[in-house]
C-alpha positions in Angstrom: -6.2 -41.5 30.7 -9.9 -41.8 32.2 -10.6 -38.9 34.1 -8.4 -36.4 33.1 -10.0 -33.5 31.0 -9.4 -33.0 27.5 -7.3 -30.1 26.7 -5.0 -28.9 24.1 -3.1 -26.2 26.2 -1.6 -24.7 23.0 -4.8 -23.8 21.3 -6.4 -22.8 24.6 -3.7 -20.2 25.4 -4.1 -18.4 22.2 -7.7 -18.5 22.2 -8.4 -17.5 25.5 -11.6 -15.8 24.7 -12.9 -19.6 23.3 -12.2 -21.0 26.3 -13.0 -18.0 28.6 -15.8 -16.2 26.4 -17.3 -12.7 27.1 -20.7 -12.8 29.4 -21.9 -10.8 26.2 -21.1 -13.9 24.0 -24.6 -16.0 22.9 -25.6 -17.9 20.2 -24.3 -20.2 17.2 -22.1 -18.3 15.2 -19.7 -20.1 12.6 -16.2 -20.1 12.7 -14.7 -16.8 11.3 -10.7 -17.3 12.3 -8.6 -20.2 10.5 -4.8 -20.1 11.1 -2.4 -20.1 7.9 -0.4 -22.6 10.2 -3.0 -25.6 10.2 -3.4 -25.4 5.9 -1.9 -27.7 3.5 1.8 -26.6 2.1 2.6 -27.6 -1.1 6.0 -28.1 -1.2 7.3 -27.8 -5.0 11.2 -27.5 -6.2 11.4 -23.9 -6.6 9.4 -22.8 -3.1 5.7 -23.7 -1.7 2.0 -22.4 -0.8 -1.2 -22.6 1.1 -4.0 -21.3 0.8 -7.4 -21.1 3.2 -10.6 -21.0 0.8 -13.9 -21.8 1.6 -13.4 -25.6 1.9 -10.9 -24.3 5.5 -13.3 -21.5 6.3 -16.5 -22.3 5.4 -18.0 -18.6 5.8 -15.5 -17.0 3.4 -18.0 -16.8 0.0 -16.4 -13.9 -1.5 -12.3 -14.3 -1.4 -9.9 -17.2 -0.8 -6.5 -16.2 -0.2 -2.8 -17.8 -0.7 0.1 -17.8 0.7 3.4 -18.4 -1.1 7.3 -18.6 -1.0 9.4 -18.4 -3.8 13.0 -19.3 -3.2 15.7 -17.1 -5.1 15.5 -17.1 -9.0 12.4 -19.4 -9.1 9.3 -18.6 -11.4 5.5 -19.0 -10.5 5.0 -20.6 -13.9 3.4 -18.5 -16.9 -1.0 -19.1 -16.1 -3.7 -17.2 -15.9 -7.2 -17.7 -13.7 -10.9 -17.6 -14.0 -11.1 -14.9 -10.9 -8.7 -11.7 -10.4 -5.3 -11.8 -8.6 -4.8 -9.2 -6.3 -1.3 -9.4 -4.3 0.5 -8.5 -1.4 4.4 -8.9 -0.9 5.8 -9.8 2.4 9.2 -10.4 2.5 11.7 -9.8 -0.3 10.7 -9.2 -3.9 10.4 -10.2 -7.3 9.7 -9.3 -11.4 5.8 -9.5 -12.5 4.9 -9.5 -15.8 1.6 -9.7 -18.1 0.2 -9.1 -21.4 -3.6 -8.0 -21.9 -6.0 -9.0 -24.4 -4.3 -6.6 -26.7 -1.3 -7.9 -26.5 0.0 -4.8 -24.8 2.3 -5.8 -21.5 3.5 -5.0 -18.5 6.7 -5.4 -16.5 7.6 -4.4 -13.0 9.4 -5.0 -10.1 7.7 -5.2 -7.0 9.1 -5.4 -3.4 8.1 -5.5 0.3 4.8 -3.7 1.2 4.0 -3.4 -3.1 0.7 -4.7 -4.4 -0.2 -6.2 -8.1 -3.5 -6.7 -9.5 -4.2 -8.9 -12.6 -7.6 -8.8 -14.1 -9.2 -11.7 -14.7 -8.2 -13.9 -17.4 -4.7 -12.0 -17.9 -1.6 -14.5 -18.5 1.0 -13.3 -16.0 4.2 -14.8 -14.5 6.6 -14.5 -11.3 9.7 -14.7 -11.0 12.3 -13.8 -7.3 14.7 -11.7 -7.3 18.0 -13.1 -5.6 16.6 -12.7 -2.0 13.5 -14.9 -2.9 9.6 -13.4 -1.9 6.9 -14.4 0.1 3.4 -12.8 -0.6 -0.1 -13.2 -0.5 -2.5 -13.5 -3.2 -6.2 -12.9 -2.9 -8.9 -13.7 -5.5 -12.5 -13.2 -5.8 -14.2 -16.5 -5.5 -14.2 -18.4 -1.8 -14.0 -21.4 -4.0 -10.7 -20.9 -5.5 -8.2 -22.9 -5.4 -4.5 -22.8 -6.5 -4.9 -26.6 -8.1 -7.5 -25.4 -10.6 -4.9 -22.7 -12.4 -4.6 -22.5 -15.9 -1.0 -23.3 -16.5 0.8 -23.1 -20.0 3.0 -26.5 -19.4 -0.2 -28.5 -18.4 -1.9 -26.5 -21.7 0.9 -28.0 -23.5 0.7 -31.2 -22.2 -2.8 -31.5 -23.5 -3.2 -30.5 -26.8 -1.5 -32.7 -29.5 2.3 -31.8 -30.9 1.2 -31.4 -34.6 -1.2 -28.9 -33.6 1.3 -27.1 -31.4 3.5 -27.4 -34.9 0.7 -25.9 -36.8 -0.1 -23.2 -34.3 3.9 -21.8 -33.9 5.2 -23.1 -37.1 8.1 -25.1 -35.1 9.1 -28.5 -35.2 8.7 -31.7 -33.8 12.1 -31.8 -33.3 12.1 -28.5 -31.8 9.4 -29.3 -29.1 11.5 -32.4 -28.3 12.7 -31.4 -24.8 9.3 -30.1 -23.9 8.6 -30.4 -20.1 8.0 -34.4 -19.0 6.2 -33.2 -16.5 2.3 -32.0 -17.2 3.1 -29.0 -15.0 5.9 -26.9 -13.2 3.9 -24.9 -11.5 6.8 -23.6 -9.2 10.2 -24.5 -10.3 13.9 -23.5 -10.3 15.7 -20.6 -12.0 17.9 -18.1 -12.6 17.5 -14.9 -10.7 16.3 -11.6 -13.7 18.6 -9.4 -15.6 18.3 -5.7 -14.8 14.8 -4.6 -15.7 15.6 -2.7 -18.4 17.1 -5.4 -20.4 14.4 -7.4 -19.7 11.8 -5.2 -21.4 10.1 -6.1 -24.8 8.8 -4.0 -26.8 5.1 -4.1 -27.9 3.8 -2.6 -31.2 0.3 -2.5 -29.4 2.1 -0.6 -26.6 2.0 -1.1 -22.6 -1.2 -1.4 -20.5 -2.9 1.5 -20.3 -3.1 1.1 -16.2 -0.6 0.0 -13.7 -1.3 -3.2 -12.5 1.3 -1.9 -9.5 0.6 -0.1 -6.9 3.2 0.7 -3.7 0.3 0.7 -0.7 3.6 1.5 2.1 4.8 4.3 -0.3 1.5 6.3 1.1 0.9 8.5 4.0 -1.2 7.0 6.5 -4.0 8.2 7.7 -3.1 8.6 11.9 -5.6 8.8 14.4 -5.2 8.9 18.2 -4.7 4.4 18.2 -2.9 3.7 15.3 -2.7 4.6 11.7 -4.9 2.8 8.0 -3.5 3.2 5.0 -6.3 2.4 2.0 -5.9 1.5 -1.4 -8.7 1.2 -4.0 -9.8 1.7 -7.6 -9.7 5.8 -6.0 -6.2 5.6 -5.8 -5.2 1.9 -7.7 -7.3 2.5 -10.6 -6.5 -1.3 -12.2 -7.7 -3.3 -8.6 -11.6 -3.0 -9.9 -12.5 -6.1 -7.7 -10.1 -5.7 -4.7 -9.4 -3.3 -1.8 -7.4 -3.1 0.8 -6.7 -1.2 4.1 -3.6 -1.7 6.4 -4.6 -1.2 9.4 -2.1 -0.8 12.7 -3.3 -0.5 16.0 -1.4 0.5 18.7 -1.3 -1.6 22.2 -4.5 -1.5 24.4 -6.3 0.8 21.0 -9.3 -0.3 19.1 -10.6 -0.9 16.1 -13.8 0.7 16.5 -17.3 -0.9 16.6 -18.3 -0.6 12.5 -19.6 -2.6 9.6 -18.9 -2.5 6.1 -22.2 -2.5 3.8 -20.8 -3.1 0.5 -19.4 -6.5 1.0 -17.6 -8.9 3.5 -14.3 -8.1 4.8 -11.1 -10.6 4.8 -8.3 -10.2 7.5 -4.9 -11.2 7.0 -2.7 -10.8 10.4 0.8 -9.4 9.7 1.9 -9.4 13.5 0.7 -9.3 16.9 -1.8 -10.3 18.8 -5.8 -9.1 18.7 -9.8 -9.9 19.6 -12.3 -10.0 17.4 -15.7 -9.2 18.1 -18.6 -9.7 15.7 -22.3 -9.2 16.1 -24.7 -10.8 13.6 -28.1 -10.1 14.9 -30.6 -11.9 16.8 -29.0 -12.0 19.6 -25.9 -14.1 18.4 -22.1 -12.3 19.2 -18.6 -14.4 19.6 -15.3 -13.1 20.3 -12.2 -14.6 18.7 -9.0 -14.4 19.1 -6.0 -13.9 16.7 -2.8 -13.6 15.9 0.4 -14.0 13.2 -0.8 -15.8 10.3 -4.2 -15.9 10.9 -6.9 -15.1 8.7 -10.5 -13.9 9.6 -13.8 -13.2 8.0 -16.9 -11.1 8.7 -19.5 -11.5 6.3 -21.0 -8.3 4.8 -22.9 -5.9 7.4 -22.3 -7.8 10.4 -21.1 -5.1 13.1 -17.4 -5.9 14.5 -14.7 -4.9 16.3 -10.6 -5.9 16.8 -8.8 -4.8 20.0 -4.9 -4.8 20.4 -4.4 -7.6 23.2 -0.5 -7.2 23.1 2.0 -5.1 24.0 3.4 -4.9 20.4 1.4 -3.0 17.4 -1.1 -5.0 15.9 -0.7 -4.6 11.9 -3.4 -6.9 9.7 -5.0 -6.5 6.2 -8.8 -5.6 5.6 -9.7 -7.0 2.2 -13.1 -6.8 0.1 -14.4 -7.9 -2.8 -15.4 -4.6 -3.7 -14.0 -1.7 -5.8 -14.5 1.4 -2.9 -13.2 0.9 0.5 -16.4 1.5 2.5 -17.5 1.4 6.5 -20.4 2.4 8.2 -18.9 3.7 12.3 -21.0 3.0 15.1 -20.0 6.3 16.7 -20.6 8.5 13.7 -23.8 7.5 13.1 -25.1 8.0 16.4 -23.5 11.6 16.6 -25.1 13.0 13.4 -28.7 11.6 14.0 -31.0 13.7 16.8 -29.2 13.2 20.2 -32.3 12.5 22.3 -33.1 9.4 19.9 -29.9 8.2 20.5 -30.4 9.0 24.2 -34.1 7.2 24.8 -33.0 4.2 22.6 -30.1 3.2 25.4 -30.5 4.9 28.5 -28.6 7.6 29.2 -28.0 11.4 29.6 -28.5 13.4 26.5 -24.9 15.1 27.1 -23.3 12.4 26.4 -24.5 11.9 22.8 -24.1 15.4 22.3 -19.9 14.8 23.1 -19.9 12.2 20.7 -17.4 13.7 17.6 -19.4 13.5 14.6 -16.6 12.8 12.4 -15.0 9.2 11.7 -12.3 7.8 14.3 -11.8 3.9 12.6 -9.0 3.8 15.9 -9.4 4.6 19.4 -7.7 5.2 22.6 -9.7 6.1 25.6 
């Protein structure tokens, strides 16, 4: 209707700080927060996926991530990928399995709050458990993109029967029920036998590293806001591409003002509801807001901050395309350099640079 003013009152109430920005907001920055919820799903017989890459989220060079359901006893078809597949479950769980270049393999189960890592190039399958499992994948290439997998059925489809024959000494008649379709991708089954009867044995053996790794299983680290747990090649020796913290802030805590110089840092939001502010020099900042399902991005060095806006905890993923977990803390730095540098360079009384704790606090409650 002419003169009535354009709104979407569902996006502006969760992103209040778009609408309403911070005086201390300026500048073009690009988008750095896309919503899981506004992605393509796939729907497939045995479950579904999204995924927000760089053709969603422009900004995100280093890592695309996925998002996918399988329903109980379904398989992520046997494939394999150009870039690494770094995983976290959500919901439920499920029976990974791969075999390295040596022909040794691996099988696990993996549940709730359990990462995998698959190097690149590694064949690997999924399969749920009789619960299903949701989970996230994350791989090392903003361009990704679940349509480009390597998939044995499409393989199949494309390489002619008498040199399938040739290859695995079978017979035409034996490949004669052979998939019609050039893919499964995700497809129906039957939920696993007990993992040990599903084990085969190896003459080259098992992988020499766990491509598991139970990230909930660890002690957090607690601070006075919240708690980060952290898991990297220190402490998942396999996951030479990919790290992780969890981070969960409490109500009205911070995440403090930091960067991270070895590479740019993912987010994945578990639950709540937070604000992001970034700072990428030259006078340019923007605040974002974010919630449930969203993921953000913060390319490498830029400094940034996330605030608990809720009255519930505030639980999201930091991921990096990076083998060490590494920040650089505003606070820190400014506490372990000469105070009265510190104290010319902004304005105020030596004292209080002097207070300043010179160790690291990544949350804070004052």
């Amino acid at each position: 209707m002419v003169g009535t003013v354009p709104r979407n009152p569902a996006i502006d109430q969760s992103h209040p700080d778009l609408v309403n920005p911070p005086s201390t907001d300026n500048g073009l920055m690009p988008n750095l927060v896309f919503p899981f919820s506004l992605a393509h799903t796939r729907q497939e017989s045995g479950g579904w996926t999204r995924e927000v890459t760089n053709r969603l989220l422009p900004i995100a060079h280093d890592l695309a991530i996925v998002n996918m359901k399988l329903n109980p006893g379904a398989y992520r078809e046997l494939h394999w990928h150009i870039q690494s597949e770094w995983a976290f479950v959500l919901t439920g769980s499920c029976r990974i399995a791969a075999v390295d270049q040596e022909g040794r393999n691996f099988l696990e189960d993996v549940k709730a709050g359990d990462l995998w890592y698959f190097p690149a190039g590694i064949p690997h399958h999924i399969q749920a458990h009789d619960e299903g499992v949701e989970f996230l994948l994350v791989f090392d290439d903003g361009c990704y993109s679940e349509d480009a997998t390597f998939q044995v059925t499409d393989f199949f489809s494309h390489v002619p029967r008498e040199v399938i024959a040739k290859n695995f000494g079978w017979t035409m008649q034996q490949m004669a029920n052979f998939p019609a379709e050039s893919e499964r991708y995700i497809f129906p089954g039957q939920s696993p036998p007990p993992l040990a009867e599903d084990r085969v044995f190896s003459p080259t053996g098992d992988v020499p590293r766990t491509f598991k790794h139970s990230l909930l299983a660890q002690t957090p680290e607690k601070f006075e806001g919240g708690s980060v747990r952290i898991a990297d090649s220190s402490n998942f020796a396999a996951a030479i591409t990919t790290t992780v913290a969890m981070v969960e802030i409490e109500p009205g805590a911070l995440r403090e003002l930091h960067w991270h110089p070895n590479g740019a840092e993912m987010q994945y939001v578990i639950s709540g509801k937070g604000r992001m502010g970034v700072f990428a020099n030259h006078a340019t900042a923007r605040t974002y807001n974010m919630e449930t399902g969203d993921v953000g991005y913060v390319p490498i060095s830029m400094g940034h901050y996330i605030e608990n806006i809720g009255d519930k905890p505030f639980v999201y993923l930091e991921l990096f395309r990076t083998a060490k977990f590494e920040d650089v803390s505003l606070a820190q730095w400014l506490a372990n350099i000469p105070p009265e540098v510190v104290a010319d360079t902004i304005n105020v009384p030596r004292e209080l640079i002097e207070a300043l704790p010179k160790t690291k606090s990544p949350l804070q409650r004052h």
